[in-house]
C-alpha positions in Angstrom: -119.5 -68.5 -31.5 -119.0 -65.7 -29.0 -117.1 -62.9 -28.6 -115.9 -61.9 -25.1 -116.3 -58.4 -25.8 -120.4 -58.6 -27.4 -122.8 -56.4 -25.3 -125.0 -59.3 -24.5 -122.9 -61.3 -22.5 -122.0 -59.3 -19.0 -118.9 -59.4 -17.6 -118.4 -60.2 -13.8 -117.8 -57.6 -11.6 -114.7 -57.4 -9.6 -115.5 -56.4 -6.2 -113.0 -52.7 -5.3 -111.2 -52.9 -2.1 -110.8 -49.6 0.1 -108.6 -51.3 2.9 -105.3 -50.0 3.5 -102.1 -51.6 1.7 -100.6 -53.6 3.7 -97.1 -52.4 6.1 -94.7 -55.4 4.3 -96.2 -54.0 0.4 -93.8 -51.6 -1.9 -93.9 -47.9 -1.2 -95.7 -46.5 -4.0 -93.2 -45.1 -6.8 -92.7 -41.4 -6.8 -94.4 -39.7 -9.6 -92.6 -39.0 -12.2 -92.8 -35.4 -12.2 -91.8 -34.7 -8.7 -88.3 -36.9 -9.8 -87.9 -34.7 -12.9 -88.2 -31.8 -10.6 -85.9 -32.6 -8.3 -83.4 -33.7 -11.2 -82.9 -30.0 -12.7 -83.0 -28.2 -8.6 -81.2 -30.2 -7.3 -77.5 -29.9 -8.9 -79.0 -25.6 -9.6 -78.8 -25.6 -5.8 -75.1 -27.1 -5.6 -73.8 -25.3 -8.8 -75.4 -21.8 -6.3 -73.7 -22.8 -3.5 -70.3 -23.7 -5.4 -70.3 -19.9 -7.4 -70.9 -18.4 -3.6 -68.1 -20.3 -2.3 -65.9 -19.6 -5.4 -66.2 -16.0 -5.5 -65.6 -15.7 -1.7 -62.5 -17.6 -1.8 -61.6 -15.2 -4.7 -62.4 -12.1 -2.5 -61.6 -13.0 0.8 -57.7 -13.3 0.5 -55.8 -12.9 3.9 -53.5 -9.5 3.7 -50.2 -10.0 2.4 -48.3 -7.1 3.8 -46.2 -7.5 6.8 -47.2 -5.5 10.0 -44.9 -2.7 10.2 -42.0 -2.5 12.7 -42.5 -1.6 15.7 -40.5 1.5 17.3 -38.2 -0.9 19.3 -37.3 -3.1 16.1 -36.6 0.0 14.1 -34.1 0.8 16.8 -32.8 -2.5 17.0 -32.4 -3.1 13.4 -30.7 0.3 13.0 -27.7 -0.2 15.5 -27.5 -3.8 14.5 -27.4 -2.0 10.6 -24.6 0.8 11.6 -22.9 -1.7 13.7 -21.8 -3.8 10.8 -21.3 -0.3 9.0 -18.6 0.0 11.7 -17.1 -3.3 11.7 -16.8 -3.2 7.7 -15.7 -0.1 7.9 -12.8 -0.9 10.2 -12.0 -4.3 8.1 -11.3 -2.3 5.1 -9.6 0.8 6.9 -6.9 -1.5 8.8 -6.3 -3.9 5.2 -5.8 -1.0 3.0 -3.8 1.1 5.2 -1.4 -1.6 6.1 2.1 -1.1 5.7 3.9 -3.0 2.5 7.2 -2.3 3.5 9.8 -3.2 0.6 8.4 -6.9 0.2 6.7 -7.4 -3.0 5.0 -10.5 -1.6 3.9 -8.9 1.8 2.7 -6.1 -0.8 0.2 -8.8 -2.6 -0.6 -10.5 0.7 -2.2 -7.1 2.0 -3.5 -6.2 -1.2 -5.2 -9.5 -1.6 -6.8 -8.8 2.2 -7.5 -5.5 1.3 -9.5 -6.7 -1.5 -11.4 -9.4 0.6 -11.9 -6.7 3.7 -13.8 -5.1 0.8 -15.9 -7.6 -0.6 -16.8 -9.8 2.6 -17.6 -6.3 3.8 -19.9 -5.2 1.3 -21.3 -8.4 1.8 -22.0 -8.2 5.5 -23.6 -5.2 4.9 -26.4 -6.4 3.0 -26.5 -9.8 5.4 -27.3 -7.1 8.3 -30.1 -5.3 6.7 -34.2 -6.4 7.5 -37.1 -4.7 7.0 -37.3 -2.7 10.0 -34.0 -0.8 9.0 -35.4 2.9 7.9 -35.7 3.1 4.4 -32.6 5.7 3.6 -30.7 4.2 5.9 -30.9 0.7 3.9 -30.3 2.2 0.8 -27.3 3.8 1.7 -26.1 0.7 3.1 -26.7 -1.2 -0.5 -24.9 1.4 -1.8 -21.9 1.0 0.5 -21.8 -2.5 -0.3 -22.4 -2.1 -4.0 -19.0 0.3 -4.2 -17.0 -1.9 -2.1 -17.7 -5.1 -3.6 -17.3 -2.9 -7.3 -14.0 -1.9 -5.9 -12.8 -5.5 -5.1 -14.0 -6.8 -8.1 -12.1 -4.5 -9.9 -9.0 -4.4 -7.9 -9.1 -8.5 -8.9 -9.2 -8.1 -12.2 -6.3 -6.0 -12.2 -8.0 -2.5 -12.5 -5.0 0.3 -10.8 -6.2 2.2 -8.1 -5.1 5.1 -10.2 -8.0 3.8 -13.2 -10.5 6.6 -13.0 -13.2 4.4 -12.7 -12.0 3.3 -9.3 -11.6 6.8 -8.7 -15.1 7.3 -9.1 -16.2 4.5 -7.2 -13.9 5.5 -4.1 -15.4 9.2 -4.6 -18.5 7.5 -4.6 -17.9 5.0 -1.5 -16.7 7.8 0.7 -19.6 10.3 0.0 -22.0 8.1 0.8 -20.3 6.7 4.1 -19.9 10.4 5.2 -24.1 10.0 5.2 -24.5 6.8 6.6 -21.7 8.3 9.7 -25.2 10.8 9.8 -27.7 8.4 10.0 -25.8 6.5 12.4 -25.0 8.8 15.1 
């Protein structure tokens, strides 16, 4: 009996081929390190790019602040402010100095105008403010409106015009008109 693999016997040699591999055979597989390589660089390269990206969009934020006014809009804004100073100002002058006569109902009727004079006046004012009216001026006018619609809130719920807060509200309301009459001018 033999053995295949006793030193006597000789095995045939296979002849080696050095031609080229054919066009239509597989593409040799890449080796294996090159693929591991590529594994771990690959998504370090994206995760890189995403941080950079990230903390841009975190920095780069587009400016929030409005541009200011310029000197024509602070003009226009300021008459269009005082002019609904005026017009309020008028509505509540003519409601409550109206004459009541001796008619208890033409007294409520006037006093109930007088009372909306002051609070769709107040109102108004604060509709007719924007950003481009000066600073003081605004401020002033919020403060107007505050007082009258504080007056006619007041006068609704049955507060006397002779109730000292009232009093102090009207003392209030006319000192700072006399300074928005300033600013106005």
């Amino acid at each position: 009996m033999t053995h295949s693999a006793e030193p006597d016997e000789e095995q045939p040699h296979q002849p080696v081929s050095h031609a080229r591999p054919e066009p239509d055979a597989a593409p040799a597989q890449p080796k294996p390190r090159i693929v591991s390589r590529l594994a771990i660089v690959a998504p370090m390269l994206i995760a890189v790019v995403a941080l950079g990206i990230a903390i841009w969009a975190l920095t780069d934020r587009p400016s929030t602040t409005p541009p200011s006014p310029t000197a024509q809009e602070v003009a226009e804004a300021t008459k269009r402010a005082c002019d609904a100073y005026g017009l309020a100002r008028t509505a509540v002058a003519l409601q409550t100095r109206a004459d009541t006569g001796s008619d208890p109902i033409a007294a409520q009727a006037i006093a109930a105008n007088a009372r909306l004079a002051m609070a769709v006046g107040g109102q108004h004012l604060v509709d007719s403010l924007s950003p481009a009216v000066p600073s003081e001026l605004a401020g002033l006018l919020r403060s107007v409106a505050a007082d009258l619609q504080g007056l006619a809130i007041n006068a609704l719920a049955g507060t006397t015009d002779g109730d000292a807060g009232q009093v102090a509200r009207l003392k209030d309301l006319e000192a700072t008109s006399a300074r928005v009459v300033e600013l106005c001018k």
